[in-house]
Residue, then its C-alpha position, 0 to 999 in steps of 0.5 A: x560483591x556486587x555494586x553499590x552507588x554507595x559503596x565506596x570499598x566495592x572493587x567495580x566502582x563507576x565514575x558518577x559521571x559516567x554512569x549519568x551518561x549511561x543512564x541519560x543514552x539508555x533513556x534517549x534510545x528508549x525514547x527512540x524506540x518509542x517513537x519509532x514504535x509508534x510513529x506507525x499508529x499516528x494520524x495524519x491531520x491532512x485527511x484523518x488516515x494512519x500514517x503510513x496508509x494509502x495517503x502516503x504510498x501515493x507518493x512512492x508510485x512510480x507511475x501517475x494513476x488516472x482516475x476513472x468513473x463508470x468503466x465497468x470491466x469483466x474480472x475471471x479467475x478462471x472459474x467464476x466471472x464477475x463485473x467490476x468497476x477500474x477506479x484508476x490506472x496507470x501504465x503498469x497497473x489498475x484499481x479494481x472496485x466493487x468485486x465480490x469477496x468469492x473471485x480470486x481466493x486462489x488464483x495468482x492472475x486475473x483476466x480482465x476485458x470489456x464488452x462495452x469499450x473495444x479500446x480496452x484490450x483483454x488484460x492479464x493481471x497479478x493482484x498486490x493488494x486487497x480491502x473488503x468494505x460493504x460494497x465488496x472488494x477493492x484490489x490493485x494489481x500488476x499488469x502482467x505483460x502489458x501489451x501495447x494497446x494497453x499503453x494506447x488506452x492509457x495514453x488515449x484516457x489520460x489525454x481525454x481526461x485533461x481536455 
């Protein structure tokens, strides 16, 4: 015989104020789930971004990132040879803009040096993340190995930026 609310002679009968209880936890961690389901999708007010997005991951980097304008670098896969812009760095990483889509499909670590700026040391880096918008492709990457002149460009950036 399967139970009833009503069904007073059923032999699995339950306290009324028990299976309020039951019910009221069920919905208070259908509510949880759902706003944890979907916290993912809400917008942030301060700039319009996803939470969760780049606005946030900022706060979880681990070294600062200064930010240039017109550093233009040159980016090899081993293959193919591109010019980039480095929109950031910090002391274990950089932001690279403007590549084209076709660099890098396959390759785990990148090269990247300078013709125009000496102070700037050959660099092998490992890519973590990637967008493509119109103006091509953007990554950040590790710096694999970070000799130290590359700590002295940084350092030498940083000061020239805040003076």
């Amino acid at each position: 015989m399967a139970f009833l609310p009503g069904n007073n002679n059923s032999r699995h009968t339950v306290p009324q104020s028990l299976l309020k209880r039951l019910v009221q936890a069920v919905r208070q961690r259908r509510v949880l789930f759902a706003e944890a389901l979907f916290s993912r999708f809400e917008i942030n007010g301060d700039n319009g971004a996803p939470a969760g997005t780049a606005s946030q991951e900022i706060e979880k980097r681990r070294h600062p990132r200064i930010g240039l304008t017109n550093t233009s670098v040159n980016v090899t896969d081993g293959c193919m040879c591109a010019t980039a812009y480095l929109a950031n760095i910090s002391p274990s990483g950089l932001c690279l803009c403007n590549l084209p889509e076709q660099l890098y499909r396959s390759a785990s670590h990148l090269t990247i040096f300078s013709s125009d700026n000496p102070g700037l040391p050959v660099l092998q880096i490992q890519p973590r993340w990637e967008q493509t918008g119109w103006n091509g492709k953007t990554i950040g990457a590790a710096v694999v190995n970070a000799p130290r002149t590359w700590r002295l460009f940084f350092l030498r950036t940083a000061s020239q930026l805040e003076a």
